[in-house]
C-alpha positions as CSV (number, residue, x, y, z in Angstrom):
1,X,-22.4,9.2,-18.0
2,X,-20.0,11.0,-20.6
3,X,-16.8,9.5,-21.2
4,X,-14.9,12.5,-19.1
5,X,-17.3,12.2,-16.3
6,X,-16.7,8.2,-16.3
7,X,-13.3,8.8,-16.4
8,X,-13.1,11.3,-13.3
9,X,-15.7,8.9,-11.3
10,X,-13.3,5.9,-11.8
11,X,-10.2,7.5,-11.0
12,X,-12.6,8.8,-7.8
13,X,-13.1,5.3,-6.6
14,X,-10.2,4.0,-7.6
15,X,-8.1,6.6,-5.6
16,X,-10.8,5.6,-2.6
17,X,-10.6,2.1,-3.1
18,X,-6.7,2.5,-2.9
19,X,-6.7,4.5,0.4
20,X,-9.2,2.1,2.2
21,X,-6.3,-0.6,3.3
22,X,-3.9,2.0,5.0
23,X,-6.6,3.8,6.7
24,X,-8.3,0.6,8.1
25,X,-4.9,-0.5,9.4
26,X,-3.1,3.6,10.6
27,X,-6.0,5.6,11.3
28,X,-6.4,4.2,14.4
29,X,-3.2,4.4,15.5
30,X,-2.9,7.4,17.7
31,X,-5.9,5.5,19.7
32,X,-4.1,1.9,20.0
33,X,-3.4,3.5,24.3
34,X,-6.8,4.4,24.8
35,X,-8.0,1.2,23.3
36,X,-5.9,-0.8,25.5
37,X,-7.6,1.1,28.5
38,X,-11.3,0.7,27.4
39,X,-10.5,-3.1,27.3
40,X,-8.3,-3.7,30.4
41,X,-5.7,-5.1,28.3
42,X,-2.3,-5.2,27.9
43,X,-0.7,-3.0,24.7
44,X,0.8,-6.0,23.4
45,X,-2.7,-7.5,22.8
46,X,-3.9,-3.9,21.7
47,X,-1.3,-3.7,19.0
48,X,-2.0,-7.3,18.3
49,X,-5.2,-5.5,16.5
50,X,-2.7,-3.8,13.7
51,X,-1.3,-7.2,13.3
52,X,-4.3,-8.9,12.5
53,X,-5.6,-6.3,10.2
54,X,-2.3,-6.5,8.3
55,X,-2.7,-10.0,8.0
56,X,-6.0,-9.3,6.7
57,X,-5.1,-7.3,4.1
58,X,-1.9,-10.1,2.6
59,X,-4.3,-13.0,2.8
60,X,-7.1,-11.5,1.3
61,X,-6.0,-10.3,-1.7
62,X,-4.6,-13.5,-2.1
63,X,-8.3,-15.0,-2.3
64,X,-10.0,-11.9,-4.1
65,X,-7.7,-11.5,-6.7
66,X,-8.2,-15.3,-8.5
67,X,-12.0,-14.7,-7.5
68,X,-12.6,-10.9,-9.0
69,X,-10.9,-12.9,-12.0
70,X,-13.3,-15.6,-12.4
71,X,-16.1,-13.5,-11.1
72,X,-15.8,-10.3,-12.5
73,X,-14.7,-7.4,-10.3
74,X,-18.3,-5.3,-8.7
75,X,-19.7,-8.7,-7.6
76,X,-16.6,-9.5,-5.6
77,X,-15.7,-5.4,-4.6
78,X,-19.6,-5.3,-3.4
79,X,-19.3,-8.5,-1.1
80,X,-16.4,-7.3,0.5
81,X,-17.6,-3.8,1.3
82,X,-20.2,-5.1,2.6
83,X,-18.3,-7.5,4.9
84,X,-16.8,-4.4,5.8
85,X,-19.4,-2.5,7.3
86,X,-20.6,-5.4,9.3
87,X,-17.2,-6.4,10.5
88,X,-16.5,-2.5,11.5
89,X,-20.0,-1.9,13.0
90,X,-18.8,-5.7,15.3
91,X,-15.3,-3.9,16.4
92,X,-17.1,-0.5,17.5
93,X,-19.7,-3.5,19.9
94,X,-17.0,-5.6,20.5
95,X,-17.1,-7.0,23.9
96,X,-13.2,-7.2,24.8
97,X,-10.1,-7.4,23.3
98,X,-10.0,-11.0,21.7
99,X,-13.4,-10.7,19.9
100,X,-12.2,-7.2,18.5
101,X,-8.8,-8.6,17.5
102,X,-11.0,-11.0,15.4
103,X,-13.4,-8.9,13.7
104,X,-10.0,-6.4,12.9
105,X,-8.9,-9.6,10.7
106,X,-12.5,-9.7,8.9
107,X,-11.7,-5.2,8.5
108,X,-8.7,-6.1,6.8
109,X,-9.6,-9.3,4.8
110,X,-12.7,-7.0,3.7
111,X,-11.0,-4.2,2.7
112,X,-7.9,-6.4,0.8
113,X,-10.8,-6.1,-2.0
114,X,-10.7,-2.8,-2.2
115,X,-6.9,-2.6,-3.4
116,X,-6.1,-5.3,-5.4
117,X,-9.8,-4.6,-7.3
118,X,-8.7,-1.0,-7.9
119,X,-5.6,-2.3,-9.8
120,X,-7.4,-4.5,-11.8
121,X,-9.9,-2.2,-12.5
122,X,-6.9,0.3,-13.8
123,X,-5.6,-2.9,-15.8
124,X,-9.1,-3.7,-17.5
125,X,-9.9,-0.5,-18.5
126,X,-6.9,1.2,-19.7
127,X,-3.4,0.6,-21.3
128,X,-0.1,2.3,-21.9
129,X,0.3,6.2,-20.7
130,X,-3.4,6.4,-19.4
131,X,-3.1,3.0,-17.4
132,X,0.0,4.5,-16.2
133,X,-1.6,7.6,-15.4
134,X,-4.6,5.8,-12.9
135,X,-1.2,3.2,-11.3
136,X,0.4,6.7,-10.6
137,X,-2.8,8.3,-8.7
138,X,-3.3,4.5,-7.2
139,X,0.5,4.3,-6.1
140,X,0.6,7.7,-5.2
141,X,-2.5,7.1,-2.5
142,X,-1.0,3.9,-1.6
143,X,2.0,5.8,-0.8
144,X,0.4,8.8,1.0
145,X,-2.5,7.1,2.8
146,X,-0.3,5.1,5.6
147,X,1.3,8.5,6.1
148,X,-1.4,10.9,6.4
149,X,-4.0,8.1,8.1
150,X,-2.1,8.5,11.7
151,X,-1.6,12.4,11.8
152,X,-5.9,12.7,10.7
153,X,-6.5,9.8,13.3
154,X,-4.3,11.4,16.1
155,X,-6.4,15.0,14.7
156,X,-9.8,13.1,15.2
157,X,-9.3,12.0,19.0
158,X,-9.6,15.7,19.9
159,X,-13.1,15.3,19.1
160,X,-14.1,11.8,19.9
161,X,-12.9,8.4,21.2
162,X,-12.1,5.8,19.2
163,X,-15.2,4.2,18.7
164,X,-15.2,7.3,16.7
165,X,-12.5,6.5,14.6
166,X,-14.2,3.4,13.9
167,X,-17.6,5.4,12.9
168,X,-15.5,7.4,10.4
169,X,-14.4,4.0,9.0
170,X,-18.0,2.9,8.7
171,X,-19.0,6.0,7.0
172,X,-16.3,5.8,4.7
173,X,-17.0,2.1,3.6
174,X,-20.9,2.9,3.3
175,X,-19.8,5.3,0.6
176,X,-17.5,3.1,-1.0
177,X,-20.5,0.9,-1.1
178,X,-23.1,2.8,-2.2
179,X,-20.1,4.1,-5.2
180,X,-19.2,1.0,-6.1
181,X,-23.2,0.4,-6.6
182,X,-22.4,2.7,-9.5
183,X,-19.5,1.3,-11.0
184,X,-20.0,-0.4,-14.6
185,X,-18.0,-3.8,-14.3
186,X,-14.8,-3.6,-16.1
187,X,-14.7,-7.4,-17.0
188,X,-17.2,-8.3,-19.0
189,X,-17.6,-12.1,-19.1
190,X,-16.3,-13.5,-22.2
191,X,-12.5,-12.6,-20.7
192,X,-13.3,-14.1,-17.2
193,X,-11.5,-17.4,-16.3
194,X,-13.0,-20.6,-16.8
195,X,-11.8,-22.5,-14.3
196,X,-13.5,-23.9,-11.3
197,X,-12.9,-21.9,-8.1
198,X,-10.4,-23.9,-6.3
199,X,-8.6,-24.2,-9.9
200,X,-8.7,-20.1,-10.3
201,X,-5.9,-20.1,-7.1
202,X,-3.4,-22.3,-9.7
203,X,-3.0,-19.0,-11.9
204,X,-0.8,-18.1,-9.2
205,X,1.6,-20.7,-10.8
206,X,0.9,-19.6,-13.6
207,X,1.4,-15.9,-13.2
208,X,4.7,-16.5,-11.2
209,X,6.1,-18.5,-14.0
210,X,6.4,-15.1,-16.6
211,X,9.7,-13.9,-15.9
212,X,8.7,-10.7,-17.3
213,X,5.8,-10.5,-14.6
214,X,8.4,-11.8,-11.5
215,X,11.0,-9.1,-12.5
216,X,8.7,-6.2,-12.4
217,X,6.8,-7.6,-9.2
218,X,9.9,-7.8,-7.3
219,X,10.4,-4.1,-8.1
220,X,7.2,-3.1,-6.9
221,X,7.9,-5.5,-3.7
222,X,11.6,-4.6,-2.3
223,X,10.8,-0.7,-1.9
224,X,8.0,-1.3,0.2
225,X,10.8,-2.7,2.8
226,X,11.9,1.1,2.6
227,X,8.4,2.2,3.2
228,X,6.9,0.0,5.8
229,X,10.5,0.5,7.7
230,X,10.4,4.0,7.5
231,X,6.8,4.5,8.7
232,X,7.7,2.8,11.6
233,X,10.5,4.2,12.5
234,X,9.7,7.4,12.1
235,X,7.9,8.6,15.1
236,X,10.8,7.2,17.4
237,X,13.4,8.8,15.1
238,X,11.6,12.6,15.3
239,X,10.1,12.4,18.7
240,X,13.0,10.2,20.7
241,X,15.8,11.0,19.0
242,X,15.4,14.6,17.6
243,X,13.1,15.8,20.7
244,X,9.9,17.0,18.0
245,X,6.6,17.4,19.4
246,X,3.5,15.4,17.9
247,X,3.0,18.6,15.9
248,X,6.7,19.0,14.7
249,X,6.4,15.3,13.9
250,X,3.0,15.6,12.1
251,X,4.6,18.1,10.3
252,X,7.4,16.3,9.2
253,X,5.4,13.3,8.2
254,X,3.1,15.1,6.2
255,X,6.0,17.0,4.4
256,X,7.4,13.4,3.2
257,X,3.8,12.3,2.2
258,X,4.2,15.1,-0.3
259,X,7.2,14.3,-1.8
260,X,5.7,10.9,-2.4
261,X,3.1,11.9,-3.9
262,X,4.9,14.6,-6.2
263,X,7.5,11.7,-6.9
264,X,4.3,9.6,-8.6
265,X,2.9,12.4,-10.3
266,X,6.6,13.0,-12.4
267,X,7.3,9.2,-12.7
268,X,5.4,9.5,-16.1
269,X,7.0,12.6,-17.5
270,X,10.7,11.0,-17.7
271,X,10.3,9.1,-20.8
272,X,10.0,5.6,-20.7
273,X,8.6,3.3,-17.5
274,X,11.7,2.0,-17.3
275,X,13.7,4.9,-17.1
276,X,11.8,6.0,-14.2
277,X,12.5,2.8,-12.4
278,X,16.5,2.9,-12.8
279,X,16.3,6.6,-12.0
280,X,13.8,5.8,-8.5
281,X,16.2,2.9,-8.0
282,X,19.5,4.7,-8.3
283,X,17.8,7.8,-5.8
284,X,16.4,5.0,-2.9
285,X,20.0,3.4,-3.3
286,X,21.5,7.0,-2.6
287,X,19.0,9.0,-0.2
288,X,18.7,5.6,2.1
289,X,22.7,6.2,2.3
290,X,21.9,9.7,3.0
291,X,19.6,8.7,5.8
292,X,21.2,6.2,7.3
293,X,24.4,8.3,7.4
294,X,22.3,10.9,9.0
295,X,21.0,9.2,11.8
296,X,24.1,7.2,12.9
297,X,25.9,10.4,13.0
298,X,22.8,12.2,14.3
299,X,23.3,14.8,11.4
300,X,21.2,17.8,12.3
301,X,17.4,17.6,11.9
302,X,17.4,19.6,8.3
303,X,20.2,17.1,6.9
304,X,17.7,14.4,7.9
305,X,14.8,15.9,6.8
306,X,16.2,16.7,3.5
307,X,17.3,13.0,3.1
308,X,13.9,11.2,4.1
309,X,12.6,13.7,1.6
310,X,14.7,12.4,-1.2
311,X,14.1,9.0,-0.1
312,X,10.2,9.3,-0.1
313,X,10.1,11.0,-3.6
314,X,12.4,7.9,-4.8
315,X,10.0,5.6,-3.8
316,X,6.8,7.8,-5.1
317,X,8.9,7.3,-8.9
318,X,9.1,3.7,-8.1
319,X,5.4,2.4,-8.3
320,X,3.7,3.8,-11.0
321,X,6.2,2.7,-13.6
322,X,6.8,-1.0,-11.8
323,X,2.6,-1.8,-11.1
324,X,2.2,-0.6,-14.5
325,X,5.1,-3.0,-16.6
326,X,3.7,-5.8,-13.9
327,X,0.3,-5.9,-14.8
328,X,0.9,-5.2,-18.5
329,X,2.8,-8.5,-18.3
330,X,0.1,-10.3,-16.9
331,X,-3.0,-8.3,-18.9
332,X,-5.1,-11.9,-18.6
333,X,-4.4,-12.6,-14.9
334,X,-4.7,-8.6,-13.8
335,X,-6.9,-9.6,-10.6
336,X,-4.1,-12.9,-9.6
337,X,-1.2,-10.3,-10.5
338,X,-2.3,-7.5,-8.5
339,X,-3.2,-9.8,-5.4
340,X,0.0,-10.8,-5.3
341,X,1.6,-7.2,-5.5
342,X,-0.5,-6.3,-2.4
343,X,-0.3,-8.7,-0.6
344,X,3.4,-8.9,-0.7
345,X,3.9,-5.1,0.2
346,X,1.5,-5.9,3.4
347,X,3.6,-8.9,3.9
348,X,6.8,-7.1,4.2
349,X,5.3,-4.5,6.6
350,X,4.5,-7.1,8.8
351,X,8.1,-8.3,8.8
352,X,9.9,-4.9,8.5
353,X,7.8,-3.1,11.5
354,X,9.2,-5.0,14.3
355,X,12.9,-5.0,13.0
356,X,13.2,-1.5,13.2
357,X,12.3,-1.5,17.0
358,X,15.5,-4.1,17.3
359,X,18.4,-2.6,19.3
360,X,19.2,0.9,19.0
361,X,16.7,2.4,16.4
362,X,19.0,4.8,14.4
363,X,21.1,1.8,13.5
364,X,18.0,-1.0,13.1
365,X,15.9,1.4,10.6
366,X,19.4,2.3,8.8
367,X,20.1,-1.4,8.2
368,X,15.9,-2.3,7.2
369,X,16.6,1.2,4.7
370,X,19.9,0.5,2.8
371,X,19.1,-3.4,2.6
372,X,15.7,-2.7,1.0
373,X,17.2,-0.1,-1.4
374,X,19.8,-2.3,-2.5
375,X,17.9,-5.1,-3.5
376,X,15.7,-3.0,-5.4
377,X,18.5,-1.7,-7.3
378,X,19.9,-5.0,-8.0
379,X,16.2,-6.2,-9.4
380,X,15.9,-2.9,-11.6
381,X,19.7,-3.9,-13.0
382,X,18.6,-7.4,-13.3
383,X,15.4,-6.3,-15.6
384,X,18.0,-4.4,-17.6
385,X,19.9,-7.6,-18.3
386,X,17.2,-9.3,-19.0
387,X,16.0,-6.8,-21.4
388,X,18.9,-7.0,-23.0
389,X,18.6,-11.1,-23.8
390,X,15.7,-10.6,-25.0
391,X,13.5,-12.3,-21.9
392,X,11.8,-9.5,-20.7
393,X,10.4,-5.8,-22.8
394,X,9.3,-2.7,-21.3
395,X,8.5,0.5,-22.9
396,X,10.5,2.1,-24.8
């Protein structure tokens, strides 16, 4: 394999590895009512199911990133594929609700490896503008994927139950397998850690003592507050409050899936990493003002749409440049620094999700939106003073 077709193959995976997460936990979405009527049981316990695959996805990449480190990255991505497709084919058998609820934690724990492997991947094999490049195509899935994975899921129930959306899961992970049985491992062994297993989970201390790493990570954290909340906000805010159909909603939700992913593509053409992350930070602080000034005021639909555009490309111009100073500053520990990063955006979807559904919605999701915004911008001026000392260095 050339060096130009390796290249395109990696970036392949990598952007399928990155999109495996989101879909296991939003394709299925649409068919969380039909779900609850094939088992007899209440919607509470059928959207306990996108609970426990988000929990999944925090804790595992908790366990595979210190492992891929010690371990090397295609032994670890290989088990958990694999553990994938078995604990997908047990949810499509499952016999009721409880025993699918617990295979839906195995889904997510499985496919935790696919993300925080794909980072670490991107870290091992690249630096500077081209490992910027792959974190802009990974953030730009990560960002797209939750968006896109309900409106393709909701498409897919035309044509089949959701035992079929499940099949389409399988399929996908039996090619991720059967890919990632191609992949060359990016780690060779002399740089793996040494340590014993249970001492490989310590490098989490030992990550989260760089003050250089803790700055950027917080950066990639906080916006995900504005991701998560908007996601699930939004199909009350178009459908409830603005009176769309599922296809004006669709529409809507695709349109801001674009603007993320434009808002990745241009985070690398402003200059320096950190210049894109005061400019992304400055434009969440603003647009999520804009929003939430929208809705309380119920602003017509194109004001609002215009805003959760600006919003969504903001947040796009965010990851690239924060994964990318992150796992620079932690180039030894990629796999423990990218597990971390993961799992703390799944973590605060899991907290943001049901606050938006507190109260009246236009106000909840207005308060989850600024609140995340402003810390971020507070953490990018925070790098900037501690750039300044001398603590921290980004790219020029």
């Amino acid at each position: 394999m050339s060096g130009k077709q390796k290249f395109t193959f990696l970036m392949l995976l990598l952007g399928l590895l990155s999109a495996f997460g989101p879909f296991v936990t939003d394709l299925y979405l649409p068919a969380l009512p039909s779900l609850a009527d094939y088992f007899a049981a209440s919607p509470s316990m059928a959207q306990l199911s996108l609970t426990m695959s988000m929990l999944g996805l925090s804790v595992g990449q908790l366990f595979v990133g210190p492992l891929s480190d010690k371990y090397g990255r295609k032994k670890l991505l290989l088990v958990c594929l694999l553990l994938f497709v078995c604990g997908t084919v047990a949810c499509i058998v499952a016999p009721n609700i409880v025993t699918f609820n617990v295979f839906r934690l195995l889904q997510g724990m499985a496919a935790s490896g696919g993300i925080v492997i794909a980072r670490s991947i991107s870290a091992d094999s690249y630096r500077g503008p081209v490992l910027t490049k792959f974190l802009a195509m990974v953030s730009a899935v990560n960002g797209v994927a939750p968006i896109i994975a309900p409106v393709l899921g909701g498409f897919l129930l035309n044509f089949m139950s959701w035992k079929g959306t499940f099949a389409v899961l399988l399929l996908y992970g039996a090619l991720l397998l059967f890919m990632s049985g191609k992949f060359q491992e990016s780690l060779p062994a002399k740089r793996r850690s040494k340590k014993s297993v249970l001492a490989s989970f310590s490098l989490y201390a030992k990550v989260f003592k760089n003050r250089a790493y803790v700055s950027y990570f917080l950066v990639c954290t906080f916006p995900m507050i504005i991701l998560f909340g908007y996601i699930a906000s939004s199909p009350f805010i178009y459908q409830k409050i603005y009176g769309l159909s599922p296809v004006g909603f669709s529409l809507c939700f695709a349109l801001n899936a674009v603007f993320t992913a434009i808002g990745c593509a241009l985070s690398g053409k402003v200059g320096s990493e950190f210049k894109a992350l005061k400019i992304a930070g400055t434009g969440m602080f603003v647009f999520a003002i804009a929003v939430a000034v929208a809705l309380i005021t119920h602003a017509l639909l194109p004001i609002l749409q215009v805003a959760f555009m600006g919003l969504t490309f903001m947040f796009g111009m965010s990851q690239p440049p924060a994964n990318a100073l992150a796992l620079n500053a932690e180039r030894a520990n990629a796999g423990t620094a990218a597990a971390a990063i993961g799992a703390s955006g799944f973590l605060m979807g899991g907290i943001v999700s049901p606050l938006v559904g507190m109260g009246d919605i236009a106000t909840s999701v207005s308060i989850v939106l600024v609140v995340g915004a402003v810390l971020t911008l507070v953490s990018v001026f925070a790098i900037g003073s501690l750039c300044a000392k001398g603590i921290v260095s980004h790219s020029k």
